[in-house]
C-alpha positions as CSV (number, residue, x, y, z in Angstrom):
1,X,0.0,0.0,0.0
2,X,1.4,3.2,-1.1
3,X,1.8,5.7,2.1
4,X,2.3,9.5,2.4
5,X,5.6,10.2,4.0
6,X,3.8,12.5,6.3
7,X,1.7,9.6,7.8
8,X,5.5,7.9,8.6
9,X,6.9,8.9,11.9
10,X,10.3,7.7,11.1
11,X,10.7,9.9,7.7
12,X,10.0,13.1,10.2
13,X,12.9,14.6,8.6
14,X,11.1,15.1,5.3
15,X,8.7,16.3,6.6
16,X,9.2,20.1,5.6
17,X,9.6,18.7,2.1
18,X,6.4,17.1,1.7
19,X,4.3,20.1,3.5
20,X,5.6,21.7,0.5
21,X,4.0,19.1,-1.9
22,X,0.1,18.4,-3.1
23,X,1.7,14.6,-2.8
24,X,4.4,13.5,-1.7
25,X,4.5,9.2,-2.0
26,X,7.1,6.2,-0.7
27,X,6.5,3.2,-2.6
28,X,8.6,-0.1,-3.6
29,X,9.1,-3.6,-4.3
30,X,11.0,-6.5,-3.0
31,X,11.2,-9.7,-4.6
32,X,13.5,-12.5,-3.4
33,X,13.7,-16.1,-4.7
34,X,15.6,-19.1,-4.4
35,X,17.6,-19.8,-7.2
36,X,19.4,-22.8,-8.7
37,X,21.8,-22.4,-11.9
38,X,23.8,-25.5,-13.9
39,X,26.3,-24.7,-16.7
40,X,28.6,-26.7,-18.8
41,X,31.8,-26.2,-18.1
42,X,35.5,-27.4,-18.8
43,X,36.5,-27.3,-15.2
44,X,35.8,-26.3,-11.7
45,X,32.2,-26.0,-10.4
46,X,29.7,-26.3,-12.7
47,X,26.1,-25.7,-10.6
48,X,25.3,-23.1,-7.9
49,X,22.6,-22.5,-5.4
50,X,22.0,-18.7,-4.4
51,X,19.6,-16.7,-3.3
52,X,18.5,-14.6,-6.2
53,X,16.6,-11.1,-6.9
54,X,14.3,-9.5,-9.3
55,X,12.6,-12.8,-10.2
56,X,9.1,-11.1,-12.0
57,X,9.7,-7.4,-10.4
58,X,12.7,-5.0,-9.7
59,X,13.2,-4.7,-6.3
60,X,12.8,-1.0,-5.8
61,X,12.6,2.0,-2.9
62,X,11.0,4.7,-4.8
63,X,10.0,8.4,-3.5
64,X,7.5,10.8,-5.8
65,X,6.1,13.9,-5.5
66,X,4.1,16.6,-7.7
67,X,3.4,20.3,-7.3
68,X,0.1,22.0,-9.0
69,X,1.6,25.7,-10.2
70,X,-1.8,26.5,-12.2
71,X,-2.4,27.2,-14.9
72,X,-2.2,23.8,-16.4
73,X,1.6,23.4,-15.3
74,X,3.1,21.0,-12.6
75,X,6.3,19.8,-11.4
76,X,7.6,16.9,-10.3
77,X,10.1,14.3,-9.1
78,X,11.2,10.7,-9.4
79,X,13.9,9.1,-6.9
80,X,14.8,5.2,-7.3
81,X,16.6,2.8,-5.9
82,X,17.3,-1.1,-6.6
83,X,17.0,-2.9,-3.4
84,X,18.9,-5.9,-2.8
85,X,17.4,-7.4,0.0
86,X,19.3,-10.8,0.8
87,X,22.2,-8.7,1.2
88,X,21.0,-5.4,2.1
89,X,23.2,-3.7,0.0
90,X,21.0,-1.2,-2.6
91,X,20.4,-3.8,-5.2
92,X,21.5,-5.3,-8.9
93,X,24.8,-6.0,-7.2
94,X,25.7,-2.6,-7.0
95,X,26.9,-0.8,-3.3
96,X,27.0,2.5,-1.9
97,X,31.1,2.4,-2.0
98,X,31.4,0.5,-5.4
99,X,29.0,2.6,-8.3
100,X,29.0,5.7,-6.2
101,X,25.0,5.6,-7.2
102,X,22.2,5.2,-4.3
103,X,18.9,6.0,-6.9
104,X,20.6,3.7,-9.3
105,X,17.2,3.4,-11.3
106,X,16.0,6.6,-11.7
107,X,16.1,10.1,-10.4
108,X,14.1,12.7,-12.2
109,X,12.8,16.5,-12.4
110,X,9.5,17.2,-14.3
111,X,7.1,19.9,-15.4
112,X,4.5,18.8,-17.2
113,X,1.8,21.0,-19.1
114,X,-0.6,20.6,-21.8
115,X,2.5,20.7,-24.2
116,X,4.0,16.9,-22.9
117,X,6.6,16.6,-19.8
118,X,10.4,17.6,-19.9
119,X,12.3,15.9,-17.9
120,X,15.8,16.1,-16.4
121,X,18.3,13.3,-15.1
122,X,18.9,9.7,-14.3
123,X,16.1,7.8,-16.9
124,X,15.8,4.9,-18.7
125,X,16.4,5.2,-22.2
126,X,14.1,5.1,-25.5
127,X,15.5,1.8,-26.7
128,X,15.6,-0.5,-24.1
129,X,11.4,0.3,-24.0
130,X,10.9,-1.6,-26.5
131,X,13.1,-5.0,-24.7
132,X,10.8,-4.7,-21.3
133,X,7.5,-3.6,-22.2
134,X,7.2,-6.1,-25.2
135,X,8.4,-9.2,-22.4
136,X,6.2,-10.9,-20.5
137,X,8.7,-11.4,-18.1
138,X,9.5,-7.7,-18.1
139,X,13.3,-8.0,-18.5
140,X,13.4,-9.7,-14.9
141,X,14.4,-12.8,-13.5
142,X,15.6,-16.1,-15.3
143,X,12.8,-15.5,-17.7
144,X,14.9,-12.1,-18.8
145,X,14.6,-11.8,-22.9
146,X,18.0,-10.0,-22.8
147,X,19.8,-12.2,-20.0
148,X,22.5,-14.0,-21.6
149,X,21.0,-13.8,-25.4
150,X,22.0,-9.9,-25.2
151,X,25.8,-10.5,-27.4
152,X,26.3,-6.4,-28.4
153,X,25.4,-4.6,-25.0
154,X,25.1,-1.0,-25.6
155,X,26.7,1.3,-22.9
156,X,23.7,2.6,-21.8
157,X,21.3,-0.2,-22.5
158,X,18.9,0.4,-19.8
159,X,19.4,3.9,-18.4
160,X,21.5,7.0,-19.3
161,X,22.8,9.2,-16.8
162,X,22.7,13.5,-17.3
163,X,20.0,13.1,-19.7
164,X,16.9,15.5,-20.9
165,X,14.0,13.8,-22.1
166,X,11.1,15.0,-23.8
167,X,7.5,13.3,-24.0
168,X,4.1,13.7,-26.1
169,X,1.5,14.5,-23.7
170,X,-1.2,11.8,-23.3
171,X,-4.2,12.7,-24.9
172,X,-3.2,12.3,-28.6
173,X,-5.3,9.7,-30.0
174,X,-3.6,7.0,-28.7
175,X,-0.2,8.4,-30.3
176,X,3.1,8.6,-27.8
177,X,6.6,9.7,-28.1
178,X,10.0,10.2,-26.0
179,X,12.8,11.6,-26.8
180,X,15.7,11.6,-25.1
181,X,19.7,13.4,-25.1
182,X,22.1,12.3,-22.8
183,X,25.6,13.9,-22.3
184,X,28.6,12.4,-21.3
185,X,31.0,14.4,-18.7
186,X,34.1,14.6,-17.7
187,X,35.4,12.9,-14.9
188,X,32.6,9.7,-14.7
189,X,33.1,6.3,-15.3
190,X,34.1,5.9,-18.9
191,X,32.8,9.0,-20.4
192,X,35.9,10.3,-22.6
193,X,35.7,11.0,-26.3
194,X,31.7,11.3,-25.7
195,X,31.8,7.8,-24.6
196,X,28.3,7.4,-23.0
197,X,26.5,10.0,-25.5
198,X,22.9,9.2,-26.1
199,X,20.7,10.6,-28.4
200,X,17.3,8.4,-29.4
201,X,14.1,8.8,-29.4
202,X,10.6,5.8,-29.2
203,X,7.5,6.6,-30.6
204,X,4.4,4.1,-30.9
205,X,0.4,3.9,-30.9
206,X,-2.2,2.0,-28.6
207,X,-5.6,1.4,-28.8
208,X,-7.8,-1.5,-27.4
209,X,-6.1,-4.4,-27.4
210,X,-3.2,-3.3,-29.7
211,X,0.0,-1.6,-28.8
212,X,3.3,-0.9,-31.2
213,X,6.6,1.0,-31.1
214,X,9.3,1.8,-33.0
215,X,12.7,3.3,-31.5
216,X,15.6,4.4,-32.8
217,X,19.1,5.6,-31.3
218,X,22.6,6.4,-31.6
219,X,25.1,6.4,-29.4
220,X,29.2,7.0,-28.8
221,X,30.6,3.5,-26.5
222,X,33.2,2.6,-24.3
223,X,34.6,0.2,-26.7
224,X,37.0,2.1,-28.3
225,X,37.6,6.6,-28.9
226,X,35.1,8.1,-31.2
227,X,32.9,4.2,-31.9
228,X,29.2,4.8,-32.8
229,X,26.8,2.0,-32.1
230,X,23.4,2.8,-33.5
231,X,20.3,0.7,-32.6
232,X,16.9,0.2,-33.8
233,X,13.8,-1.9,-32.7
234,X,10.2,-2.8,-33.5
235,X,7.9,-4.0,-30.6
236,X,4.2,-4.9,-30.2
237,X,1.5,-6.3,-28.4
238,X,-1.8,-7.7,-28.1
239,X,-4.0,-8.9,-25.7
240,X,-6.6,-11.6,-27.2
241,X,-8.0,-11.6,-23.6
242,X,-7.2,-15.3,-22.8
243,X,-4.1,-14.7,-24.4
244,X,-1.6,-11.3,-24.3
245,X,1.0,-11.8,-27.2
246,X,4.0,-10.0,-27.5
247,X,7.6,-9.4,-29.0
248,X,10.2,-7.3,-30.7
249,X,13.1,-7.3,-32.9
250,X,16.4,-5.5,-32.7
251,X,18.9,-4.5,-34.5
252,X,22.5,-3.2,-33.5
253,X,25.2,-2.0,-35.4
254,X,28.6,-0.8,-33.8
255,X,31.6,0.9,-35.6
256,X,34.8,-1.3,-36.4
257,X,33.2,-4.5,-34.4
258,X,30.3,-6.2,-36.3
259,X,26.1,-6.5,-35.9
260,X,23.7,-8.1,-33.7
261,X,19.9,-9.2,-34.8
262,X,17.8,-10.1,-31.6
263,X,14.5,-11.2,-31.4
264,X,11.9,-12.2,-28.8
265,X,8.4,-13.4,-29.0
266,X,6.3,-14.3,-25.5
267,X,3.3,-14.4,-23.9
268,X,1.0,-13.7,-20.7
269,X,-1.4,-16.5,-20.4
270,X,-4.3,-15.7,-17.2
271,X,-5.4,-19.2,-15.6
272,X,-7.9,-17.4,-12.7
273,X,-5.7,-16.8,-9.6
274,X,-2.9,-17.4,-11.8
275,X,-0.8,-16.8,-15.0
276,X,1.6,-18.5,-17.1
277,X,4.3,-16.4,-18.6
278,X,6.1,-18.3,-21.4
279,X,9.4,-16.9,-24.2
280,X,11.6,-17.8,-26.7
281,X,14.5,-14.9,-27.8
282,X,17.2,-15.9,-30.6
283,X,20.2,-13.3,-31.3
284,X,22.7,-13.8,-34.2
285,X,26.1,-11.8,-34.2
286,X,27.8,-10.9,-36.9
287,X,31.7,-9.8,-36.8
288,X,33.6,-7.4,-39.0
289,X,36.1,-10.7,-39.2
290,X,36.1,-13.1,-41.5
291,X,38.0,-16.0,-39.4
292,X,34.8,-16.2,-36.9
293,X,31.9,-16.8,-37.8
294,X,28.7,-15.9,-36.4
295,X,27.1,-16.7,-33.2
296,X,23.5,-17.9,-32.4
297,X,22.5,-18.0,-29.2
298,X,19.0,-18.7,-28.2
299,X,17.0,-19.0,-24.9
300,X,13.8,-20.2,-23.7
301,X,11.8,-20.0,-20.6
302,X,8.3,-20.6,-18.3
303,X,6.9,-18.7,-15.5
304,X,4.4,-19.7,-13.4
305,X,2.9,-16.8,-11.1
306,X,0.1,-17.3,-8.1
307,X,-1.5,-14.4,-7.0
308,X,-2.3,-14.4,-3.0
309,X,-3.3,-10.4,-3.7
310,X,-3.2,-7.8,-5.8
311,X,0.4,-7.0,-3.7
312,X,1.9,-10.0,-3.4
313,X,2.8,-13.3,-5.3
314,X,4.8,-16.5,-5.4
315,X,6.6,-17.8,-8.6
316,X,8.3,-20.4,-9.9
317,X,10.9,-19.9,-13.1
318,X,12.7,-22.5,-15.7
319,X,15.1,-21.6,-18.3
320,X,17.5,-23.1,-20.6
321,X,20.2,-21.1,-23.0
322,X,22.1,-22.7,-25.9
323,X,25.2,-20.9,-26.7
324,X,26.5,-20.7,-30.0
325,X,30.2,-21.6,-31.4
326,X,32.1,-19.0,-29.9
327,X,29.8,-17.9,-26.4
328,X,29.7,-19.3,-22.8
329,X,27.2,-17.0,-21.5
330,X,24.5,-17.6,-18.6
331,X,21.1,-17.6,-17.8
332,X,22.0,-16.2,-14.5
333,X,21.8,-12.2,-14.9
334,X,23.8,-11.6,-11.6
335,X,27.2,-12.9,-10.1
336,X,25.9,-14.7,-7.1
337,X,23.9,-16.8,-9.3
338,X,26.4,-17.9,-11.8
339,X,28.9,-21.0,-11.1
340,X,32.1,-20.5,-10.9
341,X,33.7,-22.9,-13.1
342,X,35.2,-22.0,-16.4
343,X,32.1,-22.2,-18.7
344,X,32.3,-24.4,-22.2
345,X,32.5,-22.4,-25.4
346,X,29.7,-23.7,-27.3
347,X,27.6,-24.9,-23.8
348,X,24.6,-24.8,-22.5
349,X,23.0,-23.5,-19.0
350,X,19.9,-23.8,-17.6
351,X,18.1,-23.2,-14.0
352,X,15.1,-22.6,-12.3
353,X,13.9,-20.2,-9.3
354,X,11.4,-20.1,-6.8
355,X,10.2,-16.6,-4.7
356,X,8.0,-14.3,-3.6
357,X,7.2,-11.0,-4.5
358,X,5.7,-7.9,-2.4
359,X,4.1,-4.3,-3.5
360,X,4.1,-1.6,-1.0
């Protein structure tokens, strides 16, 4: 249940903020499972039982608020954090000491008016819309359409950091658009030479039953000085009613290094108090080298999701990957689930994952 931060005693000290505030909300996720991951390998360990995260939800500790300024115009804000909750640390494998990020999802300014929203900061990007929406297992979990089949990762797949984002407003026929320039600065992480540049933008249509988007971006890597890698995607929906069916395709290009064509088809399938989520993705890389050739990899995976309420819900996740000729990637999208073995070129991994998952 989402709570005021006024009606919590023990967030007194923001109190002054949120006087300030027609609404000022705390709101989050946690979602914990037990996980178990087994992976060919030419030595050492090949299997390992963790405790995972992020099995159908992120987990999240979120804080927004909005101002009415009349006249049609409002401000905002948007503060996010990953929560890792079997370890306490903030989430995604990421700590206070190591990224030197606490709201490591998102962290946003806004005014909005009849005109659309501009908005300022730490935001996912354009792109990667297209990979979560168009997922029925939302780019989470074992079930991830990018985890593992993903062979050209953009720098800033997900989010993009000093960014200014523009968006349609909503009332457009069931048109909507975001656009979206990132910077890169001096002094962070691997932002020389514009490394980390962003510049992209999604628009799609919904109506009913039917949704569609196209995105489009450019940006400068981390892979080498002055390397472009420009990316393009097609997704869509649509929800039958005992059936939704979705998927997308991708398409990445970088500078110097080769191509990637991904593609992921899935679906959401209600059974009462239930739902069965089910995917297949496929990605084919393509080198600027002759002497390699390319690399298929494909995944597939089945979720099975119980609904106690409309807050919380226990799961239970199987997957298999099938790397190509020159890959040993994982199913596992974080270190303390993969093994630690050295993993075969050519092999294949596979797990499951059983958790809960909690709204509040």
């Amino acid at each position: 249940m989402k709570k005021s931060l006024l009606a919590l005693a023990v967030l007194g000290a923001y109190a002054g903020v949120a006087s300030a505030q027609s609404s000022v909300t705390l709101y989050g996720t946690v979602d914990l499972n037990g996980r178990y991951v087994k992976q060919d390998v030419t030595s050492g360990e090949d299997h390992r039982w963790s405790m995972g995260r992020d099995g159908i939800n992120s987990s999240q500790l979120g804080f927004r608020g909005i101002e009415d300024l009349g006249g049609g115009l409002k401000a905002g804000f948007l503060l996010l954090s990953s929560v890792g909750a079997d370890s306490g640390d903030i989430g995604a494998g990421q700590s206070a000491t190591g990224s030197g990020k606490f709201w490591t999802r998102r962290a946003t300014v806004s005014l909005f008016s009849n005109a659309g929203e501009l908005r300022l900061g730490r935001d996912y990007t354009p792109t990667f819309w297209n990979n979560t929406i168009f997922d029925a297992f939302g780019t989470n979990g074992l079930g991830d359409s990018t985890g593992g089949v993903l062979q050209l990762a953009a720098t800033t797949f997900v989010r993009a950091d000093n960014s200014i984002g523009y968006f349609l407003p909503p009332n457009i026929g069931g048109f909507y658009g975001q656009f979206m320039a990132a910077a890169s600065e001096a002094g962070q992480a691997g932002q020389t030479s514009n490394n980390g540049r962003y510049l992209g933008g999604r628009v799609g249509f919904a109506a009913g039953p039917f949704d569609v988007a196209f995105g489009y971006a450019q940006q400068r890597t981390t892979a080498g000085p002055n390397t472009d890698q420009d990316t393009w995607n097609l997704g869509g929906a649509y929800d039958f009613g005992f059936l939704k069916l979705m998927g997308y395709y991708v398409h990445d290009k970088r500078d110097n290094t080769g191509k990637e064509d991904r593609w992921s088809i899935s679906t959401v399938i209600p059974m009462g108090q239930g739902e069965v989520h089910l995917g297949y993705e496929r990605s084919k890389l393509n080198l600027d080298n002759p002497l390699i050739p390319d690399n298929k990899i494909w995944k597939t995976a089945a979720t099975y999701q119980y609904n106690l309420s409309k807050r919380t819900a226990m799961y239970g996740t199987i997957a298999l990957l099938d790397n190509g000729d020159t890959s040993r990637n994982s199913i596992s999208p974080q270190a303390t689930g993969a093994v630690t073995g050295v993993a075969e070129i050519g092999g294949k991994s596979k797990g499951f994952e059983l958790g809960i998952r909690h709204f509040f």
